[in-house]
VOLUMPA-161087 format. One line per field, with one value per residue: residue number from 1; y, z, x of N, C-alpha, C in turn. Coordinates in Angstrom, 1 decimal. Layout:
% residues N
nr <- NUM_...
nyy <- Y_...
nzz <- Z_...
nxx <- X_...
cayy <- Y_...
cazz <- Z_...
caxx <- X_...
cyy <- Y_...
czz <- Z_...
cxx <- X_...
% end
This chain:
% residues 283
nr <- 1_2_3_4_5_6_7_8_9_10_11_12_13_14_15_16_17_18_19_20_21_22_23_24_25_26_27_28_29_30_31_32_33_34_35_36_37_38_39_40_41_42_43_44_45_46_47_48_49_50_51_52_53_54_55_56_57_58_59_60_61_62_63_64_65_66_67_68_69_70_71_72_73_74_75_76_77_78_79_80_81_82_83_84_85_86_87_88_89_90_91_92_93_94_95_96_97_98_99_100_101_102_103_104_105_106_107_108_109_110_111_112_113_114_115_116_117_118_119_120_121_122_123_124_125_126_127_128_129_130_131_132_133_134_135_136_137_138_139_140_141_142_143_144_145_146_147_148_149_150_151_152_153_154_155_156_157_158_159_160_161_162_163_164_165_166_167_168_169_170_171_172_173_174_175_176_177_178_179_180_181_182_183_184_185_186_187_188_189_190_191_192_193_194_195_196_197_198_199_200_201_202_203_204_205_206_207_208_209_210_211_212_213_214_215_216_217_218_219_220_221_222_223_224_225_226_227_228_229_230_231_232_233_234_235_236_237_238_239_240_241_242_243_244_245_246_247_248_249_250_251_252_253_254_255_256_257_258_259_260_261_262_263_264_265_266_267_268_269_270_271_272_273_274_275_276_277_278_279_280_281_282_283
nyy <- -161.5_-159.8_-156.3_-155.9_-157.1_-155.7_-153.2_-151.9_-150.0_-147.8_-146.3_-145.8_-143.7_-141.4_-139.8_-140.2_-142.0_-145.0_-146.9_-148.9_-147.9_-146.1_-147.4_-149.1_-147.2_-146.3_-148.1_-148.8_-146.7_-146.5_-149.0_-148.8_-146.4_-147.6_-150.0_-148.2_-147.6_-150.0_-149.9_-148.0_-148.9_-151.1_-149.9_-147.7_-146.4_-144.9_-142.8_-141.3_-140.7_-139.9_-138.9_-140.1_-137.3_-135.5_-136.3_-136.1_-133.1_-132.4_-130.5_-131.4_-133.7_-137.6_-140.0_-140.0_-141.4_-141.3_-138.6_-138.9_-139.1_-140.6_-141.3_-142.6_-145.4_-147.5_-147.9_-150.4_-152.4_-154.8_-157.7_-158.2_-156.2_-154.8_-156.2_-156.7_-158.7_-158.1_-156.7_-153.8_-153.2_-153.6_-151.0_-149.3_-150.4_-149.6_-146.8_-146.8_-147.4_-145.1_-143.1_-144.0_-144.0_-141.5_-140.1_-140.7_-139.0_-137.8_-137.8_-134.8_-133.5_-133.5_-132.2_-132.3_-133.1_-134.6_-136.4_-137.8_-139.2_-141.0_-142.3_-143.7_-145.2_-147.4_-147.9_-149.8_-152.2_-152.1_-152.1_-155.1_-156.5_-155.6_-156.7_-158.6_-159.8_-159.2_-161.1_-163.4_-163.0_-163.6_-165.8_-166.8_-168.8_-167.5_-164.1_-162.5_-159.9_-157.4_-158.3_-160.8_-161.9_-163.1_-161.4_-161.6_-162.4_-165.9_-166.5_-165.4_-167.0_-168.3_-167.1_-166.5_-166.7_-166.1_-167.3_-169.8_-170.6_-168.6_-166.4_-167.6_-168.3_-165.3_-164.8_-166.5_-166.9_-164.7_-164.7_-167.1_-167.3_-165.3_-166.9_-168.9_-167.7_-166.9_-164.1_-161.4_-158.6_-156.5_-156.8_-157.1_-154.9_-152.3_-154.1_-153.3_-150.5_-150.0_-151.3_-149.5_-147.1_-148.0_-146.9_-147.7_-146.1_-143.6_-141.1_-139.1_-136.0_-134.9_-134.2_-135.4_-137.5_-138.2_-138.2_-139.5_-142.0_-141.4_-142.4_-144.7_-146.1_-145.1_-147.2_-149.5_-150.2_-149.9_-152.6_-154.5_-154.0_-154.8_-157.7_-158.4_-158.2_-159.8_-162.6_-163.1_-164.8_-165.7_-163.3_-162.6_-163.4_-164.4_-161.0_-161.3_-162.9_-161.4_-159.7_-160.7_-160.9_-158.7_-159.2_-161.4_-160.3_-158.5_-160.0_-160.7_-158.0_-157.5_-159.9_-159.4_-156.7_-157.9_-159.8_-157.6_-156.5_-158.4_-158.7_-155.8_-156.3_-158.2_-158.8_-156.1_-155.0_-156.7_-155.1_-153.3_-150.1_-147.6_-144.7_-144.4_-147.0_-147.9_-145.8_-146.8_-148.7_-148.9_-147.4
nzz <- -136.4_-135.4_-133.6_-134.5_-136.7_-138.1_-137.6_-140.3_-141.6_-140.4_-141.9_-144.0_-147.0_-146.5_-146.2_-144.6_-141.8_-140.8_-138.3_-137.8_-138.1_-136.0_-133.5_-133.3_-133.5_-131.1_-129.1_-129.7_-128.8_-126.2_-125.5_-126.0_-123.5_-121.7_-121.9_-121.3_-118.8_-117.4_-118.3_-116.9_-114.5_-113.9_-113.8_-111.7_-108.6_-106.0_-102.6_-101.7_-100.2_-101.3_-101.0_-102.8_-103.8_-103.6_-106.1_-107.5_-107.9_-109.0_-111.0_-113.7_-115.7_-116.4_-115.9_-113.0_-112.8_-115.7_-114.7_-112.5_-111.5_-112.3_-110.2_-108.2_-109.3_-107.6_-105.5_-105.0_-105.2_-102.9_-100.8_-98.7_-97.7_-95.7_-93.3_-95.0_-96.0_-98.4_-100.9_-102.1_-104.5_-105.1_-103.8_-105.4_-108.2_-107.5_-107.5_-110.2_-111.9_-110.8_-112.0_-114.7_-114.9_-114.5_-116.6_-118.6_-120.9_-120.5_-117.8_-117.3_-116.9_-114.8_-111.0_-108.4_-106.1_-107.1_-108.7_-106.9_-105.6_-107.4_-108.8_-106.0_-105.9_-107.8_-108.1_-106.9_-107.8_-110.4_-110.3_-109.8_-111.5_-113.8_-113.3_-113.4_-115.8_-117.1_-116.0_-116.7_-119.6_-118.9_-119.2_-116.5_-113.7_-111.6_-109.7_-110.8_-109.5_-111.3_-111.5_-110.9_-108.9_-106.4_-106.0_-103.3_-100.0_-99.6_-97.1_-95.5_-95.6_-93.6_-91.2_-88.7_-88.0_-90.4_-93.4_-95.5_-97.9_-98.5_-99.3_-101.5_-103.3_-103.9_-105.2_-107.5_-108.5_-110.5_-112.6_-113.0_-114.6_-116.5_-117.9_-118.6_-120.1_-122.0_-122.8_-124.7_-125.5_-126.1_-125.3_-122.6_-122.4_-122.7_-120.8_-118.2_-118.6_-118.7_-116.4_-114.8_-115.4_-114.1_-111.0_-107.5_-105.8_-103.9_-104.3_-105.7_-107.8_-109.5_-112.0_-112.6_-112.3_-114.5_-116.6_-116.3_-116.6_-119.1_-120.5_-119.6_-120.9_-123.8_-123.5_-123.5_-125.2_-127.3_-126.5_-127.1_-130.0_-130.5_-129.8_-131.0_-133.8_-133.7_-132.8_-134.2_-134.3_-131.9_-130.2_-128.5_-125.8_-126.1_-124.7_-122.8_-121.0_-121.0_-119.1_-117.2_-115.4_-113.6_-111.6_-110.3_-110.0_-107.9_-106.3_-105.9_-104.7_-102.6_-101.0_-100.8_-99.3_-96.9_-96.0_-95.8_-93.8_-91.6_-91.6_-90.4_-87.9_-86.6_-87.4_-87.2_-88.5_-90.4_-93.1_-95.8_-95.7_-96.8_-98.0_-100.5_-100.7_-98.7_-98.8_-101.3_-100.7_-98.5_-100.0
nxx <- 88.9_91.4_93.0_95.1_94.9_93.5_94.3_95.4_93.3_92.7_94.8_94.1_93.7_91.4_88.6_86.3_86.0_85.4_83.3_84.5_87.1_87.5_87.1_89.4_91.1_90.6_90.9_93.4_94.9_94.8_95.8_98.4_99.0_98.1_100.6_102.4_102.1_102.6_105.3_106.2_105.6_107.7_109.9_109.6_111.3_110.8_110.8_109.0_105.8_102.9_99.6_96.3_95.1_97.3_98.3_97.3_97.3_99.3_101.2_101.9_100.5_100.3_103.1_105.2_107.2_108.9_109.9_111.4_114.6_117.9_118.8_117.7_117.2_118.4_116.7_115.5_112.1_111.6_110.3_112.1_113.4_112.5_110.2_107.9_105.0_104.1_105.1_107.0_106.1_103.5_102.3_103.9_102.2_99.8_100.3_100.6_98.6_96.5_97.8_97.8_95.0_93.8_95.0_93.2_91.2_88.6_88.9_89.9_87.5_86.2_86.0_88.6_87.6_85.9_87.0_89.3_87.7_86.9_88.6_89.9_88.1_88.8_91.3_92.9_91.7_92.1_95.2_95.3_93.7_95.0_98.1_97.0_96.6_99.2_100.6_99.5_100.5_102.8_103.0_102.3_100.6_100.0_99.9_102.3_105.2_106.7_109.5_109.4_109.1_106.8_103.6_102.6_104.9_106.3_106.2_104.0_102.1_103.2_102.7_100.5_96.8_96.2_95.0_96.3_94.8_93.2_95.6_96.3_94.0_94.1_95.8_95.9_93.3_91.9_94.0_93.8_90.6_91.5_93.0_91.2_89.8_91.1_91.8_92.0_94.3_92.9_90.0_91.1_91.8_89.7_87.5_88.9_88.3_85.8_84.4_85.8_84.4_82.1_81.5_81.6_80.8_78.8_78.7_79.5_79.4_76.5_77.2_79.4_78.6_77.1_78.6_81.4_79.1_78.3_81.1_80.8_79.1_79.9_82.5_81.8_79.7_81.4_83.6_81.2_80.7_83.3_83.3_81.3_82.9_84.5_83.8_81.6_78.4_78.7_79.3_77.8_77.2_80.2_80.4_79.4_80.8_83.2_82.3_81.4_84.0_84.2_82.7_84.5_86.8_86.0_85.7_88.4_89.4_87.9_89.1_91.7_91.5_90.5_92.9_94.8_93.5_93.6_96.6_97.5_96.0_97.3_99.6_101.5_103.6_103.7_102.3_101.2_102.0_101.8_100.4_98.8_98.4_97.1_94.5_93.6_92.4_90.1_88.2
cayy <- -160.4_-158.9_-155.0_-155.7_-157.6_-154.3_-151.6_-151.0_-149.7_-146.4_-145.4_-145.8_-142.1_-141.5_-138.4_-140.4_-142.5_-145.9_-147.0_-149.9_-147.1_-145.1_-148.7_-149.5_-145.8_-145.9_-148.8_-149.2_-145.6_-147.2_-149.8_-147.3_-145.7_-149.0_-150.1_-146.9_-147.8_-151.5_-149.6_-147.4_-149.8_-151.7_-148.6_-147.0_-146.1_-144.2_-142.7_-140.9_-141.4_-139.4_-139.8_-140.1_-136.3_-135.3_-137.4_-135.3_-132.1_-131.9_-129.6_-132.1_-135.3_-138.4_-141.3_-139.5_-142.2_-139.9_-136.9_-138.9_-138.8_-141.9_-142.2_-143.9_-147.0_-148.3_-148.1_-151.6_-152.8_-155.9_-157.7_-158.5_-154.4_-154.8_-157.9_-156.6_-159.8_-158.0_-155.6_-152.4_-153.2_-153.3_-149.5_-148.3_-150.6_-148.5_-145.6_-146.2_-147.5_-143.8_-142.0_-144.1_-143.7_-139.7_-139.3_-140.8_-137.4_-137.4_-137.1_-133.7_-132.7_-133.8_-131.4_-132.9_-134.0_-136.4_-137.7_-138.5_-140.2_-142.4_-143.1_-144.1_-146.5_-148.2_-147.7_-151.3_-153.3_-151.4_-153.1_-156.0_-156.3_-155.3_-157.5_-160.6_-159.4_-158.9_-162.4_-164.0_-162.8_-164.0_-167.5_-167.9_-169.3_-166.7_-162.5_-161.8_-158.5_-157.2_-158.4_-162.2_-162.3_-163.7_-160.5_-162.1_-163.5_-167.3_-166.0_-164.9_-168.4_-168.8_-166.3_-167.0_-166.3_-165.9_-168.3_-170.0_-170.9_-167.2_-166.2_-168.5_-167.7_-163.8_-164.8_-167.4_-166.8_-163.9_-165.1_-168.2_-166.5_-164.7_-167.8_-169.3_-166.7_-166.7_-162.6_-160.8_-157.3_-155.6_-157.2_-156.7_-153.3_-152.7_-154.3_-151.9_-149.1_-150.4_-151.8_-148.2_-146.1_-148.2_-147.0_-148.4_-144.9_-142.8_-139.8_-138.4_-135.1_-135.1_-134.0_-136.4_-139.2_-138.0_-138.2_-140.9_-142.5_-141.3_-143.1_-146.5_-146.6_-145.6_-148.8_-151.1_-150.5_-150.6_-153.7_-155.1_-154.3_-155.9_-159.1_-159.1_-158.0_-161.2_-163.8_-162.8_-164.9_-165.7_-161.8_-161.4_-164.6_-163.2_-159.9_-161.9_-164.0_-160.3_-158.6_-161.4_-160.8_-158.0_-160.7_-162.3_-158.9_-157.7_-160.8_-160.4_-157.0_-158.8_-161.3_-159.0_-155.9_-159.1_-160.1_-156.8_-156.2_-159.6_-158.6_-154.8_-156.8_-159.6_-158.6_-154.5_-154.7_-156.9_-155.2_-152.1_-149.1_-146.8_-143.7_-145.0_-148.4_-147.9_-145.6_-147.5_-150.2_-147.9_-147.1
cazz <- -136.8_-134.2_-133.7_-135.4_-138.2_-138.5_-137.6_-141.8_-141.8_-140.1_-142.5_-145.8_-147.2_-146.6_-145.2_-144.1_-140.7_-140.7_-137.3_-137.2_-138.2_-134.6_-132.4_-133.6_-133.2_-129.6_-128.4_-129.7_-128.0_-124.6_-125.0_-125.8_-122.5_-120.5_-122.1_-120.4_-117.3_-117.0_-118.2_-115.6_-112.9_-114.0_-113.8_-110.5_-107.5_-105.0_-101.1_-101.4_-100.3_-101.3_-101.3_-104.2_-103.8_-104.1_-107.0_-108.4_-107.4_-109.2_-111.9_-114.6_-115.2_-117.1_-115.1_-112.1_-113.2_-116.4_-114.1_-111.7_-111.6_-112.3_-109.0_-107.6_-109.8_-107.0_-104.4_-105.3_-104.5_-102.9_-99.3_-97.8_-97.1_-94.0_-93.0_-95.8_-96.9_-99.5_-101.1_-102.6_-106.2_-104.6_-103.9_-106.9_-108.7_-107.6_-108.1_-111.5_-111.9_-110.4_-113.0_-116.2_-115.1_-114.0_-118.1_-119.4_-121.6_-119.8_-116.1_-117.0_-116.7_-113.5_-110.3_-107.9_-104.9_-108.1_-109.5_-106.2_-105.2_-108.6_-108.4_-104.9_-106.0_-108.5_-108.1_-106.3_-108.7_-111.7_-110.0_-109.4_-113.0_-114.9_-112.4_-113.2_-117.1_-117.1_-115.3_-118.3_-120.7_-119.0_-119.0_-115.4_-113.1_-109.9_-109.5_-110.6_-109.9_-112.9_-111.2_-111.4_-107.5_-106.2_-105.4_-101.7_-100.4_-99.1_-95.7_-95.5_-95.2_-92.2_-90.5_-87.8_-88.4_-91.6_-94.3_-96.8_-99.0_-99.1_-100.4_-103.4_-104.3_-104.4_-106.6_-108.8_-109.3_-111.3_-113.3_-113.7_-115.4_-118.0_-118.8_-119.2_-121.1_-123.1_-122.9_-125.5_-124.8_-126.5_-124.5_-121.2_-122.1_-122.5_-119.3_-117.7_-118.5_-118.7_-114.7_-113.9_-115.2_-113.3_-109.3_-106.4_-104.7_-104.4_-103.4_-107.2_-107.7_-110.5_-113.3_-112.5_-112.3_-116.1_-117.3_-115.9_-117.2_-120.7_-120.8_-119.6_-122.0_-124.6_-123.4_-123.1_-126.4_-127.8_-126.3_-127.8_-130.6_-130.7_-129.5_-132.7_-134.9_-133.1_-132.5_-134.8_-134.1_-130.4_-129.8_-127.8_-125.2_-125.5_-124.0_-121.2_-120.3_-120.2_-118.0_-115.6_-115.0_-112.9_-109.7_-109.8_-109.4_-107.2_-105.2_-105.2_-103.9_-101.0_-100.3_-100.5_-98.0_-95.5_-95.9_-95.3_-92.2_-90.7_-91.0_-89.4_-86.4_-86.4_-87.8_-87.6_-88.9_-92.2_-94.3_-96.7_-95.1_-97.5_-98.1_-101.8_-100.8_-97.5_-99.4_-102.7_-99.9_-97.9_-100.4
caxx <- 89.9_92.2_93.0_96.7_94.7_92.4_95.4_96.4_92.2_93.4_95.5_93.8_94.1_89.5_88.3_85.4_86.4_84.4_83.3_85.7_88.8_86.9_87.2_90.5_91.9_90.6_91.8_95.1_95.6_94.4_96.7_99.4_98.6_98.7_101.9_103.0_102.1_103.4_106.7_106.1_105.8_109.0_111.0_109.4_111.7_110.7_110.5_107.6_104.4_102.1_98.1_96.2_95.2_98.6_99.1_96.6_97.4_100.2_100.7_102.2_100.0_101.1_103.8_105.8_109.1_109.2_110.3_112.3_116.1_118.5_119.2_116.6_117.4_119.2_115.5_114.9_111.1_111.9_109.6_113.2_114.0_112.0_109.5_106.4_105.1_103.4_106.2_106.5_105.8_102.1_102.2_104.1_101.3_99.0_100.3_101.1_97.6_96.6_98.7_97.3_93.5_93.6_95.3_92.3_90.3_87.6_89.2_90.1_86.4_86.3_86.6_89.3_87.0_85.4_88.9_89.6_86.7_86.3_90.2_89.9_87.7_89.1_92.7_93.4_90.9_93.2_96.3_94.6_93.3_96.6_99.0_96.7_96.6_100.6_101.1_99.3_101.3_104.3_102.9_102.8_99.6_99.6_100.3_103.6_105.9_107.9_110.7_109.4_108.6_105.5_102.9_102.9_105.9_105.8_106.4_102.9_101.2_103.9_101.9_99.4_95.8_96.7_94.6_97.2_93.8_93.1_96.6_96.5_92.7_94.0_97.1_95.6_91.9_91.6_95.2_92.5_90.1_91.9_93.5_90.1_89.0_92.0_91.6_93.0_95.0_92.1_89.3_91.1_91.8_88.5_86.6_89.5_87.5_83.7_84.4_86.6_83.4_81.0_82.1_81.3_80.2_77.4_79.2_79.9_78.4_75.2_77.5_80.6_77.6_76.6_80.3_81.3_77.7_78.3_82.3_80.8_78.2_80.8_83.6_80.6_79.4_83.4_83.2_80.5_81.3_84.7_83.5_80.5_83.7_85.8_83.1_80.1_77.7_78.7_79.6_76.5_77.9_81.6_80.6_79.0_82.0_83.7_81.7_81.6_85.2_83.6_83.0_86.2_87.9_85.5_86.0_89.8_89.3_87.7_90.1_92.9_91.1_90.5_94.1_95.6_92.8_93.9_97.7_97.1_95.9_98.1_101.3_101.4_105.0_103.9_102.0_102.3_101.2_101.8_99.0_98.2_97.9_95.7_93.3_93.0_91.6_89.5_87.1
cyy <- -159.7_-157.5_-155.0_-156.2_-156.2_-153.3_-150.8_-149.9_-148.4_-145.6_-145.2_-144.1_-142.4_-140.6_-138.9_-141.8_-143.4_-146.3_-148.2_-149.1_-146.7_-146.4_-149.1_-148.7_-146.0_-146.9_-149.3_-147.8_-145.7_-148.2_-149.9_-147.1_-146.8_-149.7_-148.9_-147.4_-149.1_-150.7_-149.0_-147.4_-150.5_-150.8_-148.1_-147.4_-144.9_-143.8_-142.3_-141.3_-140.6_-139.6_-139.4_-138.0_-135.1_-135.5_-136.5_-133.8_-131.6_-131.5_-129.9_-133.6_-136.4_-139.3_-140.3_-140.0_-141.4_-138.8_-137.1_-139.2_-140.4_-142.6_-142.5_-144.9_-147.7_-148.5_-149.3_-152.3_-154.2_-156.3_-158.1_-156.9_-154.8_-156.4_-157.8_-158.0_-159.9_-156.4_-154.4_-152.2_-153.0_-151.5_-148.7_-149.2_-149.9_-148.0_-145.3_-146.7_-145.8_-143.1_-142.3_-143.9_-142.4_-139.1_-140.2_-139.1_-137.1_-137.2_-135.6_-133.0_-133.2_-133.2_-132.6_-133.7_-135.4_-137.2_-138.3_-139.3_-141.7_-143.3_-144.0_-145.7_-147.7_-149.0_-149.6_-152.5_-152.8_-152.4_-154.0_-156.7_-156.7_-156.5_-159.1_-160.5_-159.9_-160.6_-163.6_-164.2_-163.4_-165.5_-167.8_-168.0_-168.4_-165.3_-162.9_-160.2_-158.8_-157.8_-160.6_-162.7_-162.5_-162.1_-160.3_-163.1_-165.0_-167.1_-165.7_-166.4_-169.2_-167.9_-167.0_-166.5_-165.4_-167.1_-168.5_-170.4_-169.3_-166.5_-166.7_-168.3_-166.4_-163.8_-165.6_-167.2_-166.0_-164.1_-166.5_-168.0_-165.9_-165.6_-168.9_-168.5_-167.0_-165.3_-161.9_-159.3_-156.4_-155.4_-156.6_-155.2_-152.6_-152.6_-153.4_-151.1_-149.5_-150.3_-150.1_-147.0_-146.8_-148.4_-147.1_-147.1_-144.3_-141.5_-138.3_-137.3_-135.8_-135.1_-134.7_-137.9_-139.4_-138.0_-139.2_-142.0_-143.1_-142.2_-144.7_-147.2_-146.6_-146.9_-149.7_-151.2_-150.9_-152.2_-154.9_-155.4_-154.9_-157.2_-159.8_-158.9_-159.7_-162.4_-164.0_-163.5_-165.4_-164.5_-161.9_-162.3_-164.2_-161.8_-160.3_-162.5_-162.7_-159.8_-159.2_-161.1_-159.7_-158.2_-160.8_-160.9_-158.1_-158.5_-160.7_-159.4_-157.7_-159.2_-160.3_-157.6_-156.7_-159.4_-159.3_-156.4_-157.4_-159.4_-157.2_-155.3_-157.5_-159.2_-156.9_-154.6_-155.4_-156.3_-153.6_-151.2_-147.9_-146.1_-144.3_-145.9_-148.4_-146.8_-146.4_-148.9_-149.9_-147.0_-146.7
czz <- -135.5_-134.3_-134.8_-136.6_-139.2_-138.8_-139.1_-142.2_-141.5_-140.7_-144.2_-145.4_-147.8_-145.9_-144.6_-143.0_-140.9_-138.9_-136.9_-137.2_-136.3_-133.8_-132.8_-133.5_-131.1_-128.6_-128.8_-129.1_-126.6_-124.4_-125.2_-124.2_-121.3_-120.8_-121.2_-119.1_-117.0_-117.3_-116.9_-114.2_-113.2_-113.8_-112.2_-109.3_-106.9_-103.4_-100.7_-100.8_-99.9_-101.3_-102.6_-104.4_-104.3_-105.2_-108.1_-109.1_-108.7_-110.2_-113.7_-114.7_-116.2_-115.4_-114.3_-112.9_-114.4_-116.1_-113.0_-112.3_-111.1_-110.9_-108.1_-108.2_-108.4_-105.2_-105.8_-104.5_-104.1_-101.0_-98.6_-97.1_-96.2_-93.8_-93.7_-96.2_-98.3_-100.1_-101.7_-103.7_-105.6_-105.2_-105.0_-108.2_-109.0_-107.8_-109.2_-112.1_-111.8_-111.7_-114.3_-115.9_-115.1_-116.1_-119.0_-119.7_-120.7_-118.0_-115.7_-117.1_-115.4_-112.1_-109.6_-107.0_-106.2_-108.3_-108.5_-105.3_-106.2_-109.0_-107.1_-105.0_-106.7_-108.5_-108.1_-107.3_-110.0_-111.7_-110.5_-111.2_-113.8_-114.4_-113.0_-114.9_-117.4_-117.3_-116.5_-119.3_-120.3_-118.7_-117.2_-114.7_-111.8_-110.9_-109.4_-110.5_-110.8_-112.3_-110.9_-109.8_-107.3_-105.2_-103.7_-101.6_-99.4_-97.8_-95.3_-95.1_-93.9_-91.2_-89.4_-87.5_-89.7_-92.6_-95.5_-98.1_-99.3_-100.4_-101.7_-103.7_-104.4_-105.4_-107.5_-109.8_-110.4_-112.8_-114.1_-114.7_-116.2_-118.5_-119.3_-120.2_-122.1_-124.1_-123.9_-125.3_-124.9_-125.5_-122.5_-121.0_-122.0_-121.3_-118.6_-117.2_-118.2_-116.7_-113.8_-114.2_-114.7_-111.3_-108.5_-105.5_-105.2_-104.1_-104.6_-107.1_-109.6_-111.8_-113.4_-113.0_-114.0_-116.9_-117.6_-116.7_-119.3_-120.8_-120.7_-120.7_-123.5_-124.7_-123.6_-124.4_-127.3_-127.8_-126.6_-129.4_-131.3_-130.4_-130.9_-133.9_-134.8_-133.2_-133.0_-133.9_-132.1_-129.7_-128.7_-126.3_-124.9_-124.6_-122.6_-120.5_-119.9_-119.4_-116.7_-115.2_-114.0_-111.6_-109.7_-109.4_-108.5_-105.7_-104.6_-104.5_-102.3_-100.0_-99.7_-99.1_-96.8_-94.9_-95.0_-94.2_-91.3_-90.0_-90.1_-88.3_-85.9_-86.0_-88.2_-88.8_-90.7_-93.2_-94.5_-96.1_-95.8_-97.9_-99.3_-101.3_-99.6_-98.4_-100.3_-101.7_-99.2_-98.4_-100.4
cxx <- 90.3_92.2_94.4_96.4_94.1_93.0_95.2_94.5_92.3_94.1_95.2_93.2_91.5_89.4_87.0_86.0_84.9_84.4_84.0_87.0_88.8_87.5_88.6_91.5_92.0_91.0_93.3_95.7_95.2_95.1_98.3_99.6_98.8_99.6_102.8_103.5_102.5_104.8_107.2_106.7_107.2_110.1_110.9_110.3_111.3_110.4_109.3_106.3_103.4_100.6_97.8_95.7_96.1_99.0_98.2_96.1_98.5_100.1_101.2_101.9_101.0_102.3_105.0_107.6_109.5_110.1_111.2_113.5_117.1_118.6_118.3_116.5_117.8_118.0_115.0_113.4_111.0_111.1_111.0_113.7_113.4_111.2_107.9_106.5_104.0_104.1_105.7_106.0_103.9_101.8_102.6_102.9_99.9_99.2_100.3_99.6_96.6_96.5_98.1_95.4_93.4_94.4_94.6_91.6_89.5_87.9_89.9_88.9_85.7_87.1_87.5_88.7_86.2_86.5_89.0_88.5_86.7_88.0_90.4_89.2_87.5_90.4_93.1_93.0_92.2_94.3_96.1_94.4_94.9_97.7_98.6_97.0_98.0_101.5_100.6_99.9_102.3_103.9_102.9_100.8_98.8_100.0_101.6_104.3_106.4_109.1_110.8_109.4_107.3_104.8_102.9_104.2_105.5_105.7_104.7_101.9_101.2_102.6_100.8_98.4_95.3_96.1_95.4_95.9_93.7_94.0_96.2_95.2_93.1_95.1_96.8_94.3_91.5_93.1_94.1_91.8_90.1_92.7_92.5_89.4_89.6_92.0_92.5_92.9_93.7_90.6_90.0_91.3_90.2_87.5_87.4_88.7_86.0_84.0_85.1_84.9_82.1_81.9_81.3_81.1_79.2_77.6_79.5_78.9_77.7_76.3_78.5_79.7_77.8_77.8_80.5_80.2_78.0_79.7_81.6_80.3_78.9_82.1_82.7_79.8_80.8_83.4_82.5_80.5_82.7_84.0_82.2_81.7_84.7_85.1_82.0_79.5_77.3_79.1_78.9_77.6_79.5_81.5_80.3_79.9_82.9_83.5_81.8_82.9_85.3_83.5_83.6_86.7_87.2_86.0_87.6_90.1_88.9_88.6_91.5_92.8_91.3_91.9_94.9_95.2_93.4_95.8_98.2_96.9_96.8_99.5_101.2_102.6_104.8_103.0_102.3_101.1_101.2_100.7_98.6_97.5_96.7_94.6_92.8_92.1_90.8_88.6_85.8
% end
């Protein structure tokens, strides 16, 4: 049974909420929320470049593109504006990645030095994640932008000291993998959150830790149970094939930090220097 098989369970007139109405409420309003943000990213123009701090500062949360003004349609994110051979859709990726984690509930109980620590350290995997997610859906094999360009452009392989095997394991592998899974929306929505409330620092204050703590254990049980509601008796095995998806994205994080350190040395002029994008990597 799917979530759209489940959906009509939510609305039977019951003043008692069964705990599949609870799992079925809360992630079809998470996948609300990242519907947003892929709209988001397809819409996003901008000059800005602000850090994630900034992004956080502000005094109206939810998707920036929202609040901007027609005329930035015409700031096209494209690697031909200058010699990026990894364009701007990257950085408004992030950001808009940013924008949909920070309007999760629970990161308005989180002082700012936390948000921006546990954002910092997710932010790029988020991309990363959603981009390979996205790329799925549209039937294709690698990282595509919304605009049907290749995440890296070919140019990039031209390069010298530059690994063309690298490239293609950071644009295929994790695109692999959720087409081996054969990941459904609800599932990747999901590991999302389980992998965003398990972070990679030790920096969180005590009561950020216990927050944070409490959300994972609630996705990761969600989780579980979606995949005993989807797979009965191989539930326990499905959740495992999810979680591993964990390495692969940890590894693409990898590949792509190396990438972007090799072109800083190499090639200053090609890659994206943008504040978002060098923090979200800088972890």
């Amino acid at each position: 049974m799917t979530l759209a098989e489940s959906s009509d369970l939510a609305h039977r007139p019951n003043t008692l909420v069964t705990p599949m109405e609870k799992l079925c409420s809360m992630i079809r309003s998470l996948l609300v929320l990242d519907s947003h943000r892929y709209d988001s990213l397809e819409r996003m123009r901008s000059n800005e470049d602000p850090t994630i701090r900034d992004l956080i500062s502000r005094s109206v949360s939810g998707f920036a593109v929202d609040r901007m003004g027609e005329n930035t349609s015409s700031l096209v994110p494209r690697n031909s504006r200058d010699e990026l051979v990894l364009s701007q859709w990257s950085f408004f990726g992030v950001w808009t990645s940013i924008e949909f984690l920070n309007s999760l509930e629970f990161m308005s109980l989180l002082n700012p030095d936390d948000k921006t620590l546990i954002l910092k350290s997710y932010a790029m995997n988020s991309y990363l994640l959603s981009s390979a997610f996205q790329s799925v859906i549209g039937q294709n094999d690698r990282m595509i932008n919304p605009d049907g360009s290749q995440t890296f452009s070919d140019r990039v392989r031209e390069l010298e000291k530059i690994s063309a095997t690298s490239v293609n394991r950071i644009q295929k592998s994790l695109v692999a993998k959720l087409r081996e899974l054969q990941i459904t929306p609800e599932e990747y929505i999901l590991i999302m959150l389980v992998l965003f409330c398990t972070p990679q620092t030790s920096e969180l204050s005590p009561y950020a830790r216990e927050i944070v703590s409490e959300q994972q254990r609630k996705y990761c049980n969600a989780l579980q149970e979606y995949c005993m509601l989807t797979h009965k008796a191989q539930g326990p095995s499905r959740f495992q094939d999810i979680i591993s998806l964990g390495g692969v994205l940890a590894k693409s994080f990898e590949d792509v930090h190396h990438l972007v350190t090799m072109l800083q040395i190499f090639h200053p002029t090609s890659h994206n220097s943008k504040k978002l994008f060098v923090e979200s990597l800088n972890k």
